[in-house]
GUBA-442625 format. One record per residue (C-alpha): residue number from 1; x, y, z; residue in one letter. Coordinates in nm, 2 decimals, padded with zeros to 4 digits. Example, Ala and Ser with C-alpha at 12.3 -4.5 7.8 and 13.67 -1.06 7.14 Angstrom:
BEGIN
+-----+--------+--------+--------+------+
! seq !      u !      v !      w ! type !
+-----+--------+--------+--------+------+
!   1 !  01.23 ! -00.45 !  00.78 !    A !
!   2 !  01.37 ! -00.11 !  00.71 !    S !
+-----+--------+--------+--------+------+
//
This chain:
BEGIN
+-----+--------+--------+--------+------+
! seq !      u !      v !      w ! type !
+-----+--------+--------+--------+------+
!   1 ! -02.97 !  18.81 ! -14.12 !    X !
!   2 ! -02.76 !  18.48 ! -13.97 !    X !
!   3 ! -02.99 !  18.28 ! -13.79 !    X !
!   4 ! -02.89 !  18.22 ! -13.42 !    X !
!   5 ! -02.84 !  17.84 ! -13.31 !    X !
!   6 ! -03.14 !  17.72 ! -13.09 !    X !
!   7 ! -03.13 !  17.61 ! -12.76 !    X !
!   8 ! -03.16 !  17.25 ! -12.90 !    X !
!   9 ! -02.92 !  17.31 ! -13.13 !    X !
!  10 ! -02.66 !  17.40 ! -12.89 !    X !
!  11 ! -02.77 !  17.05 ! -12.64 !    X !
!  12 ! -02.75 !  16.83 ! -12.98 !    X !
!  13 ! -02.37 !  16.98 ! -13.07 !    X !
!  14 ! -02.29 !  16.96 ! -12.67 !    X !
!  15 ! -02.46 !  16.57 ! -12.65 !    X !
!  16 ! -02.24 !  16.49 ! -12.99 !    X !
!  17 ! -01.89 !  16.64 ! -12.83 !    X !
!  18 ! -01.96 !  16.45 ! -12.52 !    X !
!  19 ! -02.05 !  16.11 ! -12.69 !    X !
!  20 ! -01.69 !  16.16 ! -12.93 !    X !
!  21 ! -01.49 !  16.27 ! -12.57 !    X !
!  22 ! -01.64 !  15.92 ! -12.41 !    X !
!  23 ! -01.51 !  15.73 ! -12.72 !    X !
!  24 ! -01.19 !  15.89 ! -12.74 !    X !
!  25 ! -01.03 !  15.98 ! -12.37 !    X !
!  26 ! -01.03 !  15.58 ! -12.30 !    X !
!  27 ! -00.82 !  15.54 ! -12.61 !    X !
!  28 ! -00.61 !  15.82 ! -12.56 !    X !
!  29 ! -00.55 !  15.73 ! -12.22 !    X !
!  30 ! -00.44 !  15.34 ! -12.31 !    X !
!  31 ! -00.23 !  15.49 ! -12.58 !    X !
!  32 ! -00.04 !  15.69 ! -12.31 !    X !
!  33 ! -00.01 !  15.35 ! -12.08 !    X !
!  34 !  00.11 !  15.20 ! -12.37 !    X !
!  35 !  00.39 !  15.41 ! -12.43 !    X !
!  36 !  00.49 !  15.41 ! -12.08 !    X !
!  37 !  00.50 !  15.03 ! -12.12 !    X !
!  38 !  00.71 !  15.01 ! -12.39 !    X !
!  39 !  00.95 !  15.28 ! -12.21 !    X !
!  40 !  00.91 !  15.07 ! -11.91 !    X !
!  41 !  01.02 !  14.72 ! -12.12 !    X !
!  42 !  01.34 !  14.89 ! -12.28 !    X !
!  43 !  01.44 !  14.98 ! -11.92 !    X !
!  44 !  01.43 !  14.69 ! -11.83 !    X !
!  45 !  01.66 !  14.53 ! -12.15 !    X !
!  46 !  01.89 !  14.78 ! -12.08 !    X !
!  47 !  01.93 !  14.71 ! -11.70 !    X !
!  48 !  01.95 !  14.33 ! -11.78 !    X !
!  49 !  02.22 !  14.38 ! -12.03 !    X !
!  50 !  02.44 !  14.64 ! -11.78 !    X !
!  51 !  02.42 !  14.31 ! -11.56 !    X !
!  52 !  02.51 !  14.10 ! -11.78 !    X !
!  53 !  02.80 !  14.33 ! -11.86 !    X !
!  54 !  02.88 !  14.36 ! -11.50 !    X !
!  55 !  02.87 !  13.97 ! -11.45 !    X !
!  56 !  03.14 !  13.97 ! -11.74 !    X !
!  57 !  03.36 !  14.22 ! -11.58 !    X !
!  58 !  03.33 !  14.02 ! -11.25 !    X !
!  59 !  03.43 !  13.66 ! -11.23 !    X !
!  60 !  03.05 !  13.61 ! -11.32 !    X !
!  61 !  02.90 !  13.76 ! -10.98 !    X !
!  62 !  02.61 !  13.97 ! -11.01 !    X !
!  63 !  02.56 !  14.28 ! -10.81 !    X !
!  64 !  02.53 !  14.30 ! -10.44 !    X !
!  65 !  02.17 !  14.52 ! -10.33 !    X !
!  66 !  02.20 !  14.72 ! -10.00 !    X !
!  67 !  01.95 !  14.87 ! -09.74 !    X !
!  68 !  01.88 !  15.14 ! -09.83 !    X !
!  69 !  01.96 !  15.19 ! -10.18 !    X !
!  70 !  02.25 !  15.40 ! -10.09 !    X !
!  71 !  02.58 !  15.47 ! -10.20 !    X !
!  72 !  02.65 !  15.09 ! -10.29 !    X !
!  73 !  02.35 !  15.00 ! -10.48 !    X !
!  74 !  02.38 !  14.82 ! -10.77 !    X !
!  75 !  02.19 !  15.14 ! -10.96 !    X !
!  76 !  02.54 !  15.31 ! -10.84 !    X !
!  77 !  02.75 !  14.99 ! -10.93 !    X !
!  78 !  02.61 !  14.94 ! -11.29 !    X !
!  79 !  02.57 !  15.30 ! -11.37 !    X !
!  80 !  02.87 !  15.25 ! -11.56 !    X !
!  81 !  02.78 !  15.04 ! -11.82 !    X !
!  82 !  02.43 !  15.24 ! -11.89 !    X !
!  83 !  02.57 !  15.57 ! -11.92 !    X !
!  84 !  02.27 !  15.73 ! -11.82 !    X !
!  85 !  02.06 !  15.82 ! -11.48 !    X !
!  86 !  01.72 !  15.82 ! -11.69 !    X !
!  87 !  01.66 !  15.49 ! -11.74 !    X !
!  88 !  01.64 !  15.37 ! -11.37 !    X !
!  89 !  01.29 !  15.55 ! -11.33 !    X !
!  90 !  01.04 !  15.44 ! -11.49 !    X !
!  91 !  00.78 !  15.60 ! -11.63 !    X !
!  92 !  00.50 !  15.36 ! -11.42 !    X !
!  93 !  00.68 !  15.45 ! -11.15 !    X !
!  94 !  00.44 !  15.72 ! -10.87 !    X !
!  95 !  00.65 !  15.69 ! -10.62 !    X !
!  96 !  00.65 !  15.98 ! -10.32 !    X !
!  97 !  01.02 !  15.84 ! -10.23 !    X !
!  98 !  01.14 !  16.05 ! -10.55 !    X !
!  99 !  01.18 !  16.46 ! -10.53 !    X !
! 100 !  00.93 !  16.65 ! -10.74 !    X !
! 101 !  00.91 !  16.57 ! -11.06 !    X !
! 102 !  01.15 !  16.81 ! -11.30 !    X !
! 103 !  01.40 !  16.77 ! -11.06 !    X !
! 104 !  01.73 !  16.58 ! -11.18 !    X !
! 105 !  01.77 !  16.28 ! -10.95 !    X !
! 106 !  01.99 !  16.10 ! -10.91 !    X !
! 107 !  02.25 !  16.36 ! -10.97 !    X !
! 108 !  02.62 !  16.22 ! -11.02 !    X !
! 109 !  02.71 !  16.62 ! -10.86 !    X !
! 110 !  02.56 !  16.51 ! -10.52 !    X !
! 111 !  02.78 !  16.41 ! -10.29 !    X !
! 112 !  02.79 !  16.05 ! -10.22 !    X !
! 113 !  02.76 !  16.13 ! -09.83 !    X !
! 114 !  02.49 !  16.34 ! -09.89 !    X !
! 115 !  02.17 !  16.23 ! -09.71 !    X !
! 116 !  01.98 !  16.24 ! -10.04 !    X !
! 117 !  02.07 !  15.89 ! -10.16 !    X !
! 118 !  01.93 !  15.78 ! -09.80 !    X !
! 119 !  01.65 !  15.91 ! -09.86 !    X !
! 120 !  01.53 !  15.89 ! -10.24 !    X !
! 121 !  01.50 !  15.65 ! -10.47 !    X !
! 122 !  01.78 !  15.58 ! -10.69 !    X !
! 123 !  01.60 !  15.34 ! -10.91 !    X !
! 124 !  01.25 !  15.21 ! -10.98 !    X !
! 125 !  01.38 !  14.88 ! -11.05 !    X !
! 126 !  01.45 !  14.59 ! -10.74 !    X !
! 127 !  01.69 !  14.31 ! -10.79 !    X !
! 128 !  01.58 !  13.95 ! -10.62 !    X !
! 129 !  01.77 !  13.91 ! -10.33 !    X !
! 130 !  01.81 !  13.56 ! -10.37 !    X !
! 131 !  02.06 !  13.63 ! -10.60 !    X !
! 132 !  02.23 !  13.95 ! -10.45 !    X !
! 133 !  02.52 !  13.73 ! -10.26 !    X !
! 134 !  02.40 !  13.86 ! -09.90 !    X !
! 135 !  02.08 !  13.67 ! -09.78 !    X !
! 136 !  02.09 !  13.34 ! -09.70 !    X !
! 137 !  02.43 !  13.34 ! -09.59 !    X !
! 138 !  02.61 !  13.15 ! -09.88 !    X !
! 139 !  02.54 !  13.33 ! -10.16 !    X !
! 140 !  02.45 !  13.02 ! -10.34 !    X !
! 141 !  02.29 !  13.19 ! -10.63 !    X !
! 142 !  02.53 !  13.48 ! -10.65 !    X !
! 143 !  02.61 !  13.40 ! -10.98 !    X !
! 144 !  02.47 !  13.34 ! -11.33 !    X !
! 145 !  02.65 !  13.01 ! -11.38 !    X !
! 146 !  02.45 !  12.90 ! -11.06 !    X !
! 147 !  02.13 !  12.91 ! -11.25 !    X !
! 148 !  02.01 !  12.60 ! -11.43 !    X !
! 149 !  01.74 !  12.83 ! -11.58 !    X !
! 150 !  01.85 !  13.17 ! -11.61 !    X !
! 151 !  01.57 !  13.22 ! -11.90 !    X !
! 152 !  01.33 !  13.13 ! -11.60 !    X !
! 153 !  01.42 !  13.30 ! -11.32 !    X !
! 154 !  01.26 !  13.69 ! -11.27 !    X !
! 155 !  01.58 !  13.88 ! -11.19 !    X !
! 156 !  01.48 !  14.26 ! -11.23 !    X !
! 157 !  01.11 !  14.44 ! -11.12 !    X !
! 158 !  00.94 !  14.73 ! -11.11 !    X !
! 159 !  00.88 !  14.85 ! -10.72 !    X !
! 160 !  00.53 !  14.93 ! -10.57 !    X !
! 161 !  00.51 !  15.30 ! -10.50 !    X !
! 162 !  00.49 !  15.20 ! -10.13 !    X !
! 163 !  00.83 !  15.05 ! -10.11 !    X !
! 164 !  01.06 !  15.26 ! -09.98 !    X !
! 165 !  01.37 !  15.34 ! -10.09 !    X !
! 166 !  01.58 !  15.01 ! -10.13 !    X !
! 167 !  01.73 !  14.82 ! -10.46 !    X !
! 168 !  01.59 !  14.48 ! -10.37 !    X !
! 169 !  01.35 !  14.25 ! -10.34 !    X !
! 170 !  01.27 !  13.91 ! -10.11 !    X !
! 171 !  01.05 !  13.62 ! -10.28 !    X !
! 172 !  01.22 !  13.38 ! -10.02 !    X !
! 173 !  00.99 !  13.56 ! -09.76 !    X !
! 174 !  00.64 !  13.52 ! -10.00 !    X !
! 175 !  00.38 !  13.30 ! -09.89 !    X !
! 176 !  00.34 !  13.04 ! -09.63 !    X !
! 177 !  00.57 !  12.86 ! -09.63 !    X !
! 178 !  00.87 !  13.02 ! -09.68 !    X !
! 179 !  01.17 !  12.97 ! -09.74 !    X !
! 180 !  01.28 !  13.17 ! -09.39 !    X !
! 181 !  01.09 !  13.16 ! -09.16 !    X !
! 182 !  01.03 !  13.53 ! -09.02 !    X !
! 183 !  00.67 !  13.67 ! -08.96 !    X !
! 184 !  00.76 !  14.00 ! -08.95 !    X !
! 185 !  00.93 !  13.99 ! -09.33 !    X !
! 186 !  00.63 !  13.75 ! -09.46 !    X !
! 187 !  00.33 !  14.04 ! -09.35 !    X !
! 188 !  00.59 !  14.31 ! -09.47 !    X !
! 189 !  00.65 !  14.19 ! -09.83 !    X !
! 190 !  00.30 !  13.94 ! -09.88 !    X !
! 191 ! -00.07 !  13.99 ! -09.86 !    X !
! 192 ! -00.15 !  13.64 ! -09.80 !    X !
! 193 ! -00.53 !  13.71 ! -09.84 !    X !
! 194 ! -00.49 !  13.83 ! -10.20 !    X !
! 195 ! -00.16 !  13.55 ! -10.22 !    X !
! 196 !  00.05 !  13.86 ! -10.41 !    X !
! 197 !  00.33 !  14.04 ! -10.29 !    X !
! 198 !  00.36 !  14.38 ! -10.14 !    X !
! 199 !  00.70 !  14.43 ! -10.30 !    X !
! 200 !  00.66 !  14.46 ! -10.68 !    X !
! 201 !  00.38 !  14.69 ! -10.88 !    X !
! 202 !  00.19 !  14.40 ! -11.02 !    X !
! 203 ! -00.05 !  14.58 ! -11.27 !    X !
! 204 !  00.15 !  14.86 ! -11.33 !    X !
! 205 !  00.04 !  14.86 ! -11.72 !    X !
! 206 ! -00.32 !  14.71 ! -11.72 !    X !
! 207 ! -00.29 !  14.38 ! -11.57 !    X !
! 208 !  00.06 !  14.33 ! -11.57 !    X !
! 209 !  00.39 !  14.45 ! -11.52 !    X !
! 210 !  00.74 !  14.38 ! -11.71 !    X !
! 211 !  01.03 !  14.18 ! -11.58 !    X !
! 212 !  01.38 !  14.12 ! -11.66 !    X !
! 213 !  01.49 !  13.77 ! -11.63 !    X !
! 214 !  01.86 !  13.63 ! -11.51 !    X !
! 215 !  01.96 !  13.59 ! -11.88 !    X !
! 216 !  01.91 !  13.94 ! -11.97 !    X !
! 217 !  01.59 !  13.95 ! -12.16 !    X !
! 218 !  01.28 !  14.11 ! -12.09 !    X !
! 219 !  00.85 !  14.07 ! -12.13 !    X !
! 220 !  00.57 !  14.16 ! -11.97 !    X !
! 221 !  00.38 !  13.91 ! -11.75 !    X !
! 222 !  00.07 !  13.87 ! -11.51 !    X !
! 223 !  00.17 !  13.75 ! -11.13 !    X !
! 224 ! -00.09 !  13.45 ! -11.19 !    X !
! 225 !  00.12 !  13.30 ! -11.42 !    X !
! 226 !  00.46 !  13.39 ! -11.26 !    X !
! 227 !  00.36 !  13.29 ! -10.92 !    X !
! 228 !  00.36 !  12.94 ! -10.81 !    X !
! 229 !  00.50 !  12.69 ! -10.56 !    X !
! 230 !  00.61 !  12.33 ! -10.64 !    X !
! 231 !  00.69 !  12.28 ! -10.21 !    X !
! 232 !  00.81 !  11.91 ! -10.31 !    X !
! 233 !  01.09 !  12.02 ! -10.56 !    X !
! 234 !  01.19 !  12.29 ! -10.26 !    X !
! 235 !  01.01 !  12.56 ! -10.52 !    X !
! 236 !  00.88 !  12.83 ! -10.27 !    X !
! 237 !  00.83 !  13.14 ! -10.51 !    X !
! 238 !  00.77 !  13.04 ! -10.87 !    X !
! 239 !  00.96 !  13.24 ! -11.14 !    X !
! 240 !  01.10 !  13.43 ! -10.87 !    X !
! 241 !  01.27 !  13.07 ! -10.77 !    X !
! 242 !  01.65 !  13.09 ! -10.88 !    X !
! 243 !  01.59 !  12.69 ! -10.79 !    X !
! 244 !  01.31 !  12.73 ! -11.11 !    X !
! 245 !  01.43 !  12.48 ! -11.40 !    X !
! 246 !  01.11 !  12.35 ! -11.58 !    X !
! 247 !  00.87 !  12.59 ! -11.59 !    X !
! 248 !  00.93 !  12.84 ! -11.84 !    X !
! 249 !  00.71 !  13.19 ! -11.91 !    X !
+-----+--------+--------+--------+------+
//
């Protein structure tokens, strides 16, 4: 006759399962984040080199952003040269300014009048407005030729789920001071009790996110080593700076 498990059999084999599930669940769950990361970083390559494509194709100007991202974004603009909706999401991206998940957004069938794109995200991804040609007036650093430092300067990043749905961001606003002086845009887009900005998802893979700098390449970084001012060289938001020339990262 088989000999039934004891009841202290049974805790043992239950005390053993939930010792392996402690070891393994962590690992699983920073192998997951680490695919999302690597999705997240090819993104990012991609976008950089549609811009660099676009810049080609347009007298060297970079895209133009809009408020909200709608039917003139750059996502729109540079769609073009990607070929593919898919790749302006990200995967760190949780977002409530996207339609349930399954759903195929954006969608080239929708018209471009159509609320939606008011609405919803059309990309995960913000461009710095200091070089989108429409803050500050001149459009100083409108175009990749106006960089000393392209290799330097943080172009591209990843939005913070809050942000609603736009296509840029506005370092020139960051921190105190700025470089325009408007209370209103400094408590909307910094915390300057934690000195970090509202605008980008800062540890959206561990303690870091990826960025796409102005020459097209891409990397993951930490916003302690990207953000920095250097007020007597008129540097006001670090490697966000398109004014950024010795400081590499």
């Amino acid at each position: 006759m088989k000999k039934a498990f004891t009841l202290i059999e049974l805790l043992v084999v239950i005390a053993i399962i939930a010792i392996l599930a402690a070891i393994l669940f962590p690992v699983f769950a920073q192998a997951k984040n680490a695919a999302k990361k690597t999705v997240d970083l090819s993104n990012m390559k991609q976008v950089g080199t549609a811009f660099m494509l676009y810049a080609g194709d347009n007298d060297d100007y970079l895209p133009l952003t809009s408020y909200p991202a709608a039917t003139n974004s750059w996502a729109i603009r540079c769609q073009p040269y990607t070929k593919s909706w898919d790749l302006f999401r990200s995967p760190g991206d949780n977002s409530a300014f996207w339609p349930a998940r399954g759903t195929k957004w954006p969608d080239e069938t929708v018209p471009l009048d159509d609320p939606r794109w008011q609405n919803y995200r059309t990309t995960s991804y913000l461009l710095n407005a200091f070089m989108s040609g429409t803050y500050g007036g001149s459009g100083t650093y409108a175009t990749t030729s106006s960089l000393a430092a392209p290799a330097n300067v943080i172009y591209v990043v990843l939005a913070d789920d809050k942000v609603a749905p736009r296509d840029h961001y506005h370092p020139f606003y960051w921190g105190t001071p700025s470089e325009t002086a408007s209370g209103y845009m400094q408590n909307m887009t910094f915390d300057a009790a934690k000195d970090e900005t509202k605008e980008i998802k800062l540890r959206a893979f561990s303690e870091g996110s990826n960025y796409a700098y102005a020459d097209g390449h891409a990397k993951f970084g930490k916003w302690n080593q990207l953000w920095w001012r250097d007020i007597p060289n008129g540097i006001y938001a670090g490697s966000f700076d398109p004014r950024n020339t010795g400081r590499a990262n």
